[in-house]
MARROFI-488057 format. One line per 10 residues: number of its first residue (from 1); their letters; for each residue y, x, z of C-alpha. Coordinates in steps of 0.05 Angstrom, whole numbers. Layout:
! MARROFI-488057
NUM = A = Y/X/Z  ...
! end
This chain:
! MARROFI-488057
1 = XXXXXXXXXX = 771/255/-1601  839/258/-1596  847/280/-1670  913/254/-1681  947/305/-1643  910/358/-1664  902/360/-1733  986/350/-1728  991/416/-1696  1033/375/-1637
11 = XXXXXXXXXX = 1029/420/-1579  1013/387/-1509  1028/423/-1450  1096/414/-1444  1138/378/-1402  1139/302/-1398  1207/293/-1441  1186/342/-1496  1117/308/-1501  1139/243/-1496
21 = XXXXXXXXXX = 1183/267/-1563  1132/296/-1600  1069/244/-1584  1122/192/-1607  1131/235/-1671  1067/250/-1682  1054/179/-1690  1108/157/-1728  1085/218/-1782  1003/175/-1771
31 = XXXXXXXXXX = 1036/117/-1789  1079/154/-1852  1013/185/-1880  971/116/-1869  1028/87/-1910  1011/127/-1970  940/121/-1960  940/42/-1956  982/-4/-1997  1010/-43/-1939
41 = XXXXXXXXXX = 1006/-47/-1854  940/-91/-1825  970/-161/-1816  948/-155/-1744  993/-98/-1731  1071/-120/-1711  1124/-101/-1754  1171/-81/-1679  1152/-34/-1642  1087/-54/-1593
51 = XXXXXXXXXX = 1084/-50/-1514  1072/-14/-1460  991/4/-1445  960/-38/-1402  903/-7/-1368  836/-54/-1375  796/-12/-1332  824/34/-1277  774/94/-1254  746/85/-1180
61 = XXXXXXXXXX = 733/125/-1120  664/165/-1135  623/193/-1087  576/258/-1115  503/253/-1088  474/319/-1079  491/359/-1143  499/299/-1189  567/295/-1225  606/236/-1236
71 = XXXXXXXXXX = 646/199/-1285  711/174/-1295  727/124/-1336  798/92/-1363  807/40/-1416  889/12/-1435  915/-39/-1496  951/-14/-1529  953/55/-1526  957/114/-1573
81 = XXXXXXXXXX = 930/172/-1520  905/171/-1457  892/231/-1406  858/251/-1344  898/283/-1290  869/314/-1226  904/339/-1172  976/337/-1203  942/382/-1265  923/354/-1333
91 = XXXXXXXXXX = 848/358/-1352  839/394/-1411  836/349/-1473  753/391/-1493  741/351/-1427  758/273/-1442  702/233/-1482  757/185/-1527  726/114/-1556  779/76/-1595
101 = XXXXXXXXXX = 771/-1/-1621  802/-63/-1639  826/-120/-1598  795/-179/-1638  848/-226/-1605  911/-185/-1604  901/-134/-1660  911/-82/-1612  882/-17/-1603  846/0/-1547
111 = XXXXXXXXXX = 827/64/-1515  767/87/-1473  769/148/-1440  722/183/-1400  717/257/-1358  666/286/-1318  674/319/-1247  623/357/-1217  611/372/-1135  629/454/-1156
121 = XXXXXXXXXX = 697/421/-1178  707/385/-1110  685/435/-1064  733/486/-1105  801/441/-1085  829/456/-1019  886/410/-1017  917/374/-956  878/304/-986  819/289/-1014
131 = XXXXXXXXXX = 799/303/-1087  837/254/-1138  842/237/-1216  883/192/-1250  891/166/-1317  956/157/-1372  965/117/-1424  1022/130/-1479  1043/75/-1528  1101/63/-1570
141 = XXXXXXXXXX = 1149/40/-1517  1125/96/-1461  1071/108/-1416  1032/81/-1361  999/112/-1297  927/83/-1271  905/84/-1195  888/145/-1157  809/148/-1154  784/200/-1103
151 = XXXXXXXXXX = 726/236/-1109  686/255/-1043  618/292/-1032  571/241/-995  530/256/-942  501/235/-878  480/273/-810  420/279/-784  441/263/-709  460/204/-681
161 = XXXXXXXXXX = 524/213/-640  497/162/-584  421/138/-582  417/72/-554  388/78/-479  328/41/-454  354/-20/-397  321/-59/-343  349/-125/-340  352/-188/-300
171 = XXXXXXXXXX = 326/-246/-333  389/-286/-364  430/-219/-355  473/-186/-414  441/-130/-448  479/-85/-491  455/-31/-531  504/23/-563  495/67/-621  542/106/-661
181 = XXXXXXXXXX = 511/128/-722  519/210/-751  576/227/-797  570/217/-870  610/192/-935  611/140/-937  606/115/-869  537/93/-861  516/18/-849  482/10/-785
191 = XXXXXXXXXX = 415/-47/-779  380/-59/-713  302/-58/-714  263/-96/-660  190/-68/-651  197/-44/-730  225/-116/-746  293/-129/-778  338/-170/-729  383/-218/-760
201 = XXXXXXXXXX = 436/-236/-711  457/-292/-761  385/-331/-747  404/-320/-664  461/-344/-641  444/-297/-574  456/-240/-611  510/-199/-643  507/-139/-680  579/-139/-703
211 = XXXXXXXXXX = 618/-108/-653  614/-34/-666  548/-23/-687  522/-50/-614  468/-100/-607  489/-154/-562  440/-206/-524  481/-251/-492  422/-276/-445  358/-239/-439
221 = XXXXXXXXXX = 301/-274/-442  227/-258/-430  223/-245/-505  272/-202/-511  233/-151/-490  217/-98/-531  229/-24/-568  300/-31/-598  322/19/-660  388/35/-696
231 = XXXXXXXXXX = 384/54/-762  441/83/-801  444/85/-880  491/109/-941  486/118/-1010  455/186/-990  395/174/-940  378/132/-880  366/155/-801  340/128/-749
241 = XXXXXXXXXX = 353/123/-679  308/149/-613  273/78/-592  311/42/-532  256/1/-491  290/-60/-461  249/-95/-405  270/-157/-380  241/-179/-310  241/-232/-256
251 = XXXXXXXXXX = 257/-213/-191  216/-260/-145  238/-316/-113  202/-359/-55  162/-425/-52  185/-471/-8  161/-471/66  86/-507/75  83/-556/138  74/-535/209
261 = XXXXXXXXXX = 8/-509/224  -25/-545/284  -25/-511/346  -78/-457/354  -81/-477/424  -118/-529/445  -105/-524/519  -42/-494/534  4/-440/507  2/-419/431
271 = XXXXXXXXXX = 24/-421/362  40/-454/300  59/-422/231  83/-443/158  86/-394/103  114/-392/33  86/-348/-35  128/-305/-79  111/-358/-131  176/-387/-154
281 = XXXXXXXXXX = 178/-347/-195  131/-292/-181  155/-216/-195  148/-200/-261  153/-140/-310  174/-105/-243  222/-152/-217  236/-142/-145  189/-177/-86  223/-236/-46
291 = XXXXXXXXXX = 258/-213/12  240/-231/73  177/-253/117  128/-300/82  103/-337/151  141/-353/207  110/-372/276  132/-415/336  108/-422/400  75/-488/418
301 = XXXXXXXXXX = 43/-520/481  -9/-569/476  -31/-624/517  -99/-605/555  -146/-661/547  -173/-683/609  -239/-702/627  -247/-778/663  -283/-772/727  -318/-836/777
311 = XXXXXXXXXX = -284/-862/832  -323/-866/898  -375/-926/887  -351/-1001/922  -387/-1023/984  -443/-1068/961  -435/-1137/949  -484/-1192/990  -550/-1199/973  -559/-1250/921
321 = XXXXXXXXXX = -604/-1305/912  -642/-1258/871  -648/-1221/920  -599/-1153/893  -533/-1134/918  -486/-1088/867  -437/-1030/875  -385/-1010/819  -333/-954/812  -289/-937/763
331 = XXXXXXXXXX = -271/-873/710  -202/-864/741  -209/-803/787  -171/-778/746  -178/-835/684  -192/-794/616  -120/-761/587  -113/-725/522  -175/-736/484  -216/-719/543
341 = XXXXXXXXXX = -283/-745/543  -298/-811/588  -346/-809/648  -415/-799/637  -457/-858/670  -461/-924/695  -401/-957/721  -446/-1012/756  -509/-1008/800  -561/-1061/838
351 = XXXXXXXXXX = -617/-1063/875  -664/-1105/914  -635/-1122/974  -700/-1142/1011  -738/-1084/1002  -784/-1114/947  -797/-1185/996  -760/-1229/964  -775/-1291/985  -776/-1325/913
361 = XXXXXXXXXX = -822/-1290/886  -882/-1295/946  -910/-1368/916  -969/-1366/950  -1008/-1340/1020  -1044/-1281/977  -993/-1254/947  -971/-1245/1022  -1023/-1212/1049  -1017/-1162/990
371 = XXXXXXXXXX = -954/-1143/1001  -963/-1129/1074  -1029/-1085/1065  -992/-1031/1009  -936/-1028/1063  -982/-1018/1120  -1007/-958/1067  -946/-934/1060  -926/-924/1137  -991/-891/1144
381 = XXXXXXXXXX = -981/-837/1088  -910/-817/1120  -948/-807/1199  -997/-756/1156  -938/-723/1129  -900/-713/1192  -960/-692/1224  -972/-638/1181  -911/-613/1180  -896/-603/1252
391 = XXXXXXXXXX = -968/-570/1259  -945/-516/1196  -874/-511/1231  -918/-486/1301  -958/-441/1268  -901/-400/1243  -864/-395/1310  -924/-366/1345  -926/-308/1286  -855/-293/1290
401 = XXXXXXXXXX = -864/-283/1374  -930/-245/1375  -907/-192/1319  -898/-122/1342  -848/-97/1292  -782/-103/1330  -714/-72/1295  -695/0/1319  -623/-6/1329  -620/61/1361
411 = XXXXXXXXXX = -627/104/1304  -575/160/1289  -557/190/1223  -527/261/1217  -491/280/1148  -468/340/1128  -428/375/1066  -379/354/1041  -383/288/1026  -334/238/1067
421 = XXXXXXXXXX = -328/168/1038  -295/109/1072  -340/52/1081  -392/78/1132  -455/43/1090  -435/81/1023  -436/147/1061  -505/137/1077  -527/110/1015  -487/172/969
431 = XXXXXXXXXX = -515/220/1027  -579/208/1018  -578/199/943  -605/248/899  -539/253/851  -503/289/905  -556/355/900  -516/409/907  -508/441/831  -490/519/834
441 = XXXXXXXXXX = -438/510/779  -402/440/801  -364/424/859  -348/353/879  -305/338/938  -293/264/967  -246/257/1018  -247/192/1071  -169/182/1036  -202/186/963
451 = XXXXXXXXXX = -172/245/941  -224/278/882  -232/349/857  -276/363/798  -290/437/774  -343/452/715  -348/533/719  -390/533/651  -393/476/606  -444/501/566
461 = XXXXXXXXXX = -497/523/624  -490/446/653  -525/430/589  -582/489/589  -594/471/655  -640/411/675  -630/388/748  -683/339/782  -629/302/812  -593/289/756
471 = XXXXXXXXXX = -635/256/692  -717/240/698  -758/292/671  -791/246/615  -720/220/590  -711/287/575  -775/307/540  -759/246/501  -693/259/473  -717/327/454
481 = XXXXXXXXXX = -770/296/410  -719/246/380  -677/304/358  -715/340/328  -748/284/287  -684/258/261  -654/324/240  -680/317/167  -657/243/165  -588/261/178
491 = XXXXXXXXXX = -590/315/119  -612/262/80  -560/217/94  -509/269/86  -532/301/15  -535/216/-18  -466/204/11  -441/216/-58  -480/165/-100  -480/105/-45
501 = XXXXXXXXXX = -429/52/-43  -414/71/40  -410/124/83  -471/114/136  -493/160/194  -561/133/229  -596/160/303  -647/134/347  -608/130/413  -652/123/482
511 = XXXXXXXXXX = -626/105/546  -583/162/555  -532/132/502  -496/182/451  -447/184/395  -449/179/327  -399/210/278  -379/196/206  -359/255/185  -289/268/167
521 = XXXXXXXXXX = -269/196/169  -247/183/251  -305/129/257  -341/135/308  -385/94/353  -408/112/439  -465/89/465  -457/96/545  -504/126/581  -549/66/612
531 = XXXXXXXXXX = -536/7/552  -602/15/522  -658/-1/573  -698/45/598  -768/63/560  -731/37/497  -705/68/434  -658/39/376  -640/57/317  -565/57/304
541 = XXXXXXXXXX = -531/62/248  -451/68/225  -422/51/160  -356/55/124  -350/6/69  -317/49/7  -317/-4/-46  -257/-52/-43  -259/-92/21  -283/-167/26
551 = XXXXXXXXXX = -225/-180/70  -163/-206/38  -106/-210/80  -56/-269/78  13/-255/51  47/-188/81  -13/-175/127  -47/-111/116  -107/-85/125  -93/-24/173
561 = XXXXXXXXXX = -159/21/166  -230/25/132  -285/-36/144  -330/-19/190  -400/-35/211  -453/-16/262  -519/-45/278  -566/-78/279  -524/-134/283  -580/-180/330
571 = XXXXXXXXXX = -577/-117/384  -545/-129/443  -523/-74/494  -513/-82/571  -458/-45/574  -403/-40/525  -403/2/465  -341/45/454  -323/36/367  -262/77/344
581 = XXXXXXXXXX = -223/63/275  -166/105/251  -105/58/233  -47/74/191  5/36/229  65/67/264  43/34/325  99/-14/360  90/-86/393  156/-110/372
591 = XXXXXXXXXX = 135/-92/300  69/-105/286  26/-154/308  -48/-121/308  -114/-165/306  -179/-149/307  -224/-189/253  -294/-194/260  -349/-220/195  -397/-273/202
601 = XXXXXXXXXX = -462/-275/175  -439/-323/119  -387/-268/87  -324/-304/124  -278/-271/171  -258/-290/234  -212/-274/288  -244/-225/346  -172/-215/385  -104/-189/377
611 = XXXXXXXXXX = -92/-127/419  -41/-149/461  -87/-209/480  -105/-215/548  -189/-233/547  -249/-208/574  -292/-220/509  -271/-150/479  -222/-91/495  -172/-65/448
621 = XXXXXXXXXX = -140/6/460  -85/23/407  -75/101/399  -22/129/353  -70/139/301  -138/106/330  -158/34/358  -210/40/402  -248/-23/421  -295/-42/473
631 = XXXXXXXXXX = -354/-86/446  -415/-117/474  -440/-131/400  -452/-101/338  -425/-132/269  -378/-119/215  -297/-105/245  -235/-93/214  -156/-86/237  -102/-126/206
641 = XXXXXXXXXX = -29/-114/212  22/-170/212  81/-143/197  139/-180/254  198/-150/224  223/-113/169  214/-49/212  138/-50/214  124/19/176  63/36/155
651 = XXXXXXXXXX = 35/102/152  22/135/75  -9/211/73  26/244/1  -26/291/-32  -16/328/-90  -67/358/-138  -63/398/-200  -109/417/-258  -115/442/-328
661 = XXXXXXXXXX = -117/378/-389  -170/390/-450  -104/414/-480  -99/478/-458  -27/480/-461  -19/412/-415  -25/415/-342  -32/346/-306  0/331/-241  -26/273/-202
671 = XXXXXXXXXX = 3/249/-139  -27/198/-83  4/156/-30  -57/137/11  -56/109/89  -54/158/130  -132/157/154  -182/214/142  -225/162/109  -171/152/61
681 = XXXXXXXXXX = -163/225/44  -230/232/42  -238/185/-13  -188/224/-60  -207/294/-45  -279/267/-64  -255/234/-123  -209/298/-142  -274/344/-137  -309/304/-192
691 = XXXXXXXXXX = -242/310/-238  -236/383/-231  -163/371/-189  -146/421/-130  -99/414/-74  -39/445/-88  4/432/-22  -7/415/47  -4/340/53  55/305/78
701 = XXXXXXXXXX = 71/241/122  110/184/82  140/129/132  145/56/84  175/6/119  159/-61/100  233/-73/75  208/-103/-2  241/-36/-25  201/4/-87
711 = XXXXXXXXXX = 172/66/-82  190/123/-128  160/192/-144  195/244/-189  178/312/-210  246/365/-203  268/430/-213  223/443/-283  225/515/-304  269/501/-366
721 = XXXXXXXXXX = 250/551/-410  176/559/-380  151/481/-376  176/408/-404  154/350/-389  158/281/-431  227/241/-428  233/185/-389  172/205/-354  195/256/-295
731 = XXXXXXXXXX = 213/186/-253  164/132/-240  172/74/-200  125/36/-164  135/-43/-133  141/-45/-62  84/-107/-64  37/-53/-107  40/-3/-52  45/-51/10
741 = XXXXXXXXXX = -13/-97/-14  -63/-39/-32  -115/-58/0  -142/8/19  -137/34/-56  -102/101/-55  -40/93/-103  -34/140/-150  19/167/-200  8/219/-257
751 = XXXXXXXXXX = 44/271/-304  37/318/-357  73/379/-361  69/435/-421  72/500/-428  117/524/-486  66/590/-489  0/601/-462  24/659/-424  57/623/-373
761 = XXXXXXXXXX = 15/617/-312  53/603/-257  84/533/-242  133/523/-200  174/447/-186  183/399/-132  153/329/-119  210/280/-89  163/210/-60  223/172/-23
771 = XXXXXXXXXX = 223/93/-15  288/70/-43  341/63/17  280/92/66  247/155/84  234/210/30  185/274/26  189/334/-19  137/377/-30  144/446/-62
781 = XXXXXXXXXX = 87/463/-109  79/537/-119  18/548/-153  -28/589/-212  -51/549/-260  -126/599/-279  -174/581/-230  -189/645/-211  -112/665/-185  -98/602/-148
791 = XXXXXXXXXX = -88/602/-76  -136/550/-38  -93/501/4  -134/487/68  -139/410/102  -182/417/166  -240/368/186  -259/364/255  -321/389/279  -355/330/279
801 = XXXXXXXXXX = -370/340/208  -434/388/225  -451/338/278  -453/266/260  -503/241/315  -510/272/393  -556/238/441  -561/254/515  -510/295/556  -488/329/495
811 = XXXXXXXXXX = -444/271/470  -406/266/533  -351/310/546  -361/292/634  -428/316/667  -461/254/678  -463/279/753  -390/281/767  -387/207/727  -421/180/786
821 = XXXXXXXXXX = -387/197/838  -319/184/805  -355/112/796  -378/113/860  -314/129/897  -261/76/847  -316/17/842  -309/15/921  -245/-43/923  -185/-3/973
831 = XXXXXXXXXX = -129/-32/1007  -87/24/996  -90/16/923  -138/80/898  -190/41/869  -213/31/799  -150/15/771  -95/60/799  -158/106/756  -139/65/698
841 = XXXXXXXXXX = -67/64/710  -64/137/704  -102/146/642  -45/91/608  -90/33/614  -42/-12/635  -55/-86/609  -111/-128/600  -146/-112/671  -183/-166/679
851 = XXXXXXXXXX = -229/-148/619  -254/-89/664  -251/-137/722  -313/-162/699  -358/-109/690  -412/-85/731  -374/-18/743  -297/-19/717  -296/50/733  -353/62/676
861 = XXXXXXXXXX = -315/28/619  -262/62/638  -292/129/635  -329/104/572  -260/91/537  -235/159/557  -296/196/525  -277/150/456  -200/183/464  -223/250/470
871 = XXXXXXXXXX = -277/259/425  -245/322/385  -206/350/448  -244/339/510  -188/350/554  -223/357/616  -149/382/644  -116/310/638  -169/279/671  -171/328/728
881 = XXXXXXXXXX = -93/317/733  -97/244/737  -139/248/797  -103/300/834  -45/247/809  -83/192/850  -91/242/908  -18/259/913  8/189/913  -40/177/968
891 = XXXXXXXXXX = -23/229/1016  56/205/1016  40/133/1026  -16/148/1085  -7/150/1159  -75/195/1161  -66/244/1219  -129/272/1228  -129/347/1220  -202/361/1226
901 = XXXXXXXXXX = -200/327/1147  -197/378/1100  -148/380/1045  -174/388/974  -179/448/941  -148/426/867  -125/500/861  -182/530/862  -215/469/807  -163/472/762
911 = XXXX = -180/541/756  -242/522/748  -230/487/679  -220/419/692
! end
């Protein structure tokens, strides 16, 4: 290795001239001594001098893994030495590894060299460029200089300096995924991974991965959807990326429009629709619903058939030789129009003309005399009958003169208290009626111009007390008895509500009526006092359907509130029953269109109404958060909201509720959007109870319009250091059709949060619920997570809930006493105005008059539908003021100059409580 020089004693650090000299020398002194060893030079070896080297094999760039050195090599022809130099400094020679051999073609020597450098070596160098060696090659003639290898320590980073990010993308859209892989030496190679499976952009022309390490898809498709990695790789170790999930969905698009519906209307006024489906193509993978309404209406106006009626009949015609004579009229008075049905009858009509003689058919003298002895029988039976009659008609005439019982005409009547009332024959009827008793703890006055004054001094001692005038004796002894045997049924009801598939309150009402209460739901059903006949008792029950609801609306429609059934379904009641059902609808006619939907015995639902329907079948009254309908039959109901506009908002309740996870470092936070109905709440608390959850702020009031805009619900304002929750999880998003089309199924979103010790115990964050581009609701959760330091968040119930069934005067917030004589005095029809409906004016009944038209007492219903309203309040007050209302309007529009009339005394009612 290098023994040449060595054993020579030629030294070799010196500079390039003087070694040039001596290597040169050295050689020629070789070549001197192998002359005396050998008798001649190899044939192979030139006489003249030989060439430069010429380097075979030129070191390369090296990259040290870990600790593991590397080697250089160099190989020249021909060449007498070669040497490593690194970094402008020779290597010592103790360093190079030296192979020499023979050309076989040439007869020239050749030279391998090789060095070792180790990562100690490399990390040692601090010069301005990277670590290099190169090799040189003397000959003869001079030397020769190889490449520059470099030498670098490899490695690779652990992070990546962008992950790619997860996309949502329209169908047919451009995704593009970035990814810069960590720093390393070399740089690393970067592969995309599809759900753990190579992609080769080379098999897809949709895809390239050659543009700076980003995945391209030129057009998404369906397929592409999926969990997309980068992975990087060197010579030194392979990363991998955070997963990307790419989702590719269909926003919706419509159907086209179905043909015009007939008209509803048979007769008349009415409507015709078409609708369309989200069906081309439907939302998918999240896509956004179709914009827009899904049914459109018209208005229409159909023919109404008309029914053919007879003309007069025709003179008749002269008797024929048969002895008849006809008549004949025709179906055009008026002739049949629009499939309206023809006249029923004969159009042509004969008789005998001769009275039964025809002359044709006597043939001989018997038949003669025949004939004339049945009509001689005939005149004789009519004398007896006129006889008799005239001797009845005598008979009678002489009773009616000799009887002694002649009308008094003379008789007076004197009234006094104070009762006035208009109409002379109602102030002696009310005068002498019973219901007008004087009661120590009522006053009731009635002026002639209709003014009323009710005053209740104790609510409570009306009840305790039991006036003669006021109920029968044995009505009361019975509703006693029903109460007290139906205590232990409703406690039975109440305690199974937990295992049964509905709600269900039952009574026996009698014919002082009641109510019955679901608890905590705002369903509830009046009987009025008087619809069950008297000596009679029913049993009555209420139900709230709690499983999914048979009724499916059509396209945007919505199902506004809980089913709802009372019954017995074959039970009819003379008057109408009062049913109320909480809605969810932000209540507005030129948004919604309401109707009320009734079931048939065969499952199927049908139309009952819509509320702003003008009929006298049913009565629909549409409170902010109640309907309350006026029925004359029992059976399964339900309201359904069409949406008119893209305005119509519908009512969601946001409840949040909190509890430890079998981990006890995870704490799960589960939020519901639920109409706003206290059935609907209900349902969740109920189900939250079984879970272990608890309340952990107030409930809040979400308004979602029906604008096909998502909902979404985020968790903010995380302790940092305290609490994490999962990436990509803090924000969910919910389809606007998921939450619009429910169906009564409380929505509900979930996370998990954890604790990075166990002795964090309080939590404290925000809940944002917004509808994207529509109204948004935070609520602040402040709350323990142990059980036993958690604050309980209250939701009230109203009292109903100790009380779902009250028979006699105790479900009626008006003495049944003062109910009569309001009936009495707005039944009566007045000129002036202050009858039955001015009382229904000022209680905001305004439309649909006619339905109360038709009842036996308007001012009853009416009454009826103001106990339904004000159930929970019993606001005696606004019922007092609507009357003194009535009695002020009167008083400016009256020419009433009597002063004997006194004036009513509202002052000294009102302070009366009512």
């Amino acid at each position: 290795m290098g023994g040449g020089a060595a054993r020579s004693g030629c030294p070799l650090r010196l500079n390039r001239r003087l070694l040039l000299l001596l290597l040169g020398l050295c050689s020629w002194t070789a070549a001197l001594r192998g002359n005396d060893n050998s008798e001649s030079l190899p044939e192979s070896i030139p006489s003249a001098p030989g060439t430069l080297p010429h380097f075979m094999e030129e070191p390369d760039d090296a990259y040290i893994i870990k600790s593991n050195p590397i080697v250089l090599r160099c190989k020249a022809m021909p060449a007498m030495q070669i040497f490593f130099k690194c970094n402008g400094e020779w290597v010592h020679q103790n360093e190079h590894v030296s192979e020499e051999s023979m050309d076989e073609t040439t007869g020239l020597k050749v030279r391998e060299v090789f060095i070792n450098v180790t990562r100690q070596q490399v990390e040692d160098f601090h010069g301005p460029e990277d670590y290099w060696c190169q090799c040189v090659a003397w000959s003869h003639l001079g030397t020769s200089k190889s490449r520059k290898a470099s030498v670098r320590i490899a490695y690779l980073r652990k992070n990546f300096e962008q992950d790619p990010q997860g996309k949502e993308v329209p169908i047919e859209g451009m995704i593009v995924l970035h990814c810069r892989p960590p720093e390393g030496v070399p740089a690393a190679e970067v592969e995309w991974l599809k759900n753990e499976e190579p992609i080769d952009s080379n098999l897809d022309e949709n895809i390239d991965t050659r543009a700076d390490h980003n995945l391209i898809i030129r057009q998404a498709r369906l397929s592409d959807s999926g969990n997309y990695t980068c992975m990087a790789a060197n010579i030194v170790a392979k990363r991998r990326s955070m997963s990307a999930t790419v989702v590719v969905y269909v926003n919706g698009g419509w159907s086209s429009w179905t043909e015009w519906s007939n008209c509803n209307a048979q007769c008349g006024r009415g409507w015709q629709k078409r609708s369309r489906t989200c069906t081309n193509p439907a939302p998918l993978n999240g896509g956004a619903f179709c914009e827009g309404m899904s049914v459109q209406k018209i208005t229409c106006t159909s023919l109404c058939p008309v029914d053919g009626n007879w003309e007069v009949w025709s003179e008749w015609s002269v008797c024929s030789p048969e002895c008849e004579h006809l008549r004949v009229r025709e179906c055009i008075a008026p002739p049949p129009r629009n499939g309206g049905k023809y006249c029923e009858g004969l159009s042509q009509e004969s008789e005998n003309c001769t009275e039964g003689l025809c002359i044709q058919d006597i043939e001989t003298a018997s038949d003669i005399a025949l004939y004339s002895g049945l009509g001689a029988a005939v005149i004789a039976v009519a004398v007896l009958v006129v006889g008799v009659t005239l001797y009845r008609r005598s008979q009678s005439n002489s009773l009616l003169l000799n009887s002694s019982m002649q009308p008094d005409l003379t008789v007076s009547r004197t009234y006094s208290g104070p009762i006035c009332l208009q109409d002379p024959m109602d102030k002696e009827l009310m005068t002498e009626s019973s219901l007008f008793n004087p009661l120590s703890d009522i006053k009731v006055k009635v002026q002639s111009s209709f003014m009323v004054s009710l005053g209740v001094t104790e609510r409570a001692e009306y009840h305790g007390k039991a006036h003669s005038g006021t109920f029968p004796h044995g009505n009361n002894r019975a509703f006693g008895t029903i109460q007290a045997r139906n205590k232990a049924t409703y406690i039975q009801n109440l305690s199974s509500l937990s295992t049964r598939s509905e709600l269900k309150t039952t009574a026996i009402f009698g014919h002082l009526g009641g109510r019955l209460v679901v608890p905590n739901t705002g369903v509830s059903l009046l009987v009025p006092h008087g619809a069950i006949p008297e000596e009679s008792s029913w049993e009555i029950y209420l139900a709230i359907t709690q499983k999914e609801s048979s009724l499916q609306p059509e396209g945007t429609d919505v199902l506004l509130g809980p089913e709802v059934t009372c019954g017995p379904s074959d039970l009819s009641v003379s008057t109408p029953f009062a049913l109320t059902i909480p809605h969810c609808a932000e209540v507005n006619s030129e948004h919604w269109n309401i109707h009320l939907k009734k079931r048939t015995p065969q499952g199927k639902w049908e139309e009952v109404m819509s509320v702003e329907e003008e009929t006298t079948s049913c009565y629909c009254l549409l409170d902010p958060y109640a309907c309350h309908i006026l029925l004359n039959s029992f059976g399964t109901y339900a309201l359904i909201g069409e949406p008119i506009s893209d305005c119509a908002v519908r009512q969601l309740k946001v409840a949040v509720f909190g509890c430890l996870s079998c981990n006890s470092l995870d704490y799960n936070l589960r939020v519901y959007c639920m109409d706003n109905t206290p059935c609907a709440f209900q349902e969740v608390v109920s189900d939250e109870r079984l879970q272990g959850g608890q309340l952990l702020e107030e409930p809040k009031l979400l308004h979602f319009k029906g604008n096909t805009f998502s909902l979404q619900i985020s968790v903010l304002d995380i302790p940092p250091f305290l609490w994490r929750i999962k990436p990509f999880t803090a924000c969910q998003e919910v389809p606007f059709s998921r939450v619009w089309c429910s169906s009564q199924q409380p929505l509900h979103c979930a996370f998990s949060l954890e604790r990075y010790t166990p002795a964090t115990t309080q939590l404290s964050c925000k809940i944002c619920v917004r509808q994207v581009k529509g109204h948004e609701q935070i609520l602040q959760i402040q709350t323990s997570i142990l059980e036993n330091e958690r604050e309980t968040v209250a939701f009230f119930a109203h009292e109903d809930s100790n009380f779902p069934a009250q028979m006699g005067p105790k479900a009626f917030k008006i003495p049944y006493s003062i109910r009569q004589r309001i009936c009495a005095t707005f039944d009566t029809p007045n000129a002036k105005g202050k009858d039955w409906q001015m009382l229904a004016q000022k209680n905001s009944i305004n439309r649909n008059l006619s339905y109360f038209a038709t009842q036996s007492s308007p001012s009853a219903v009416i009454l009826d539908l103001w106990e339904a309203r004000h159930q929970h309040d019993g606001d005696l007050d606004s019922l007092a003021c609507a009357l003194e209302e009535i009695g002020r309007t009167h008083s400016k529009i009256s020419d009433i100059t009597e002063t004997e009339i006194e004036e009513p005394d509202f002052n000294y009612s009102r302070q009366n409580g009512l």
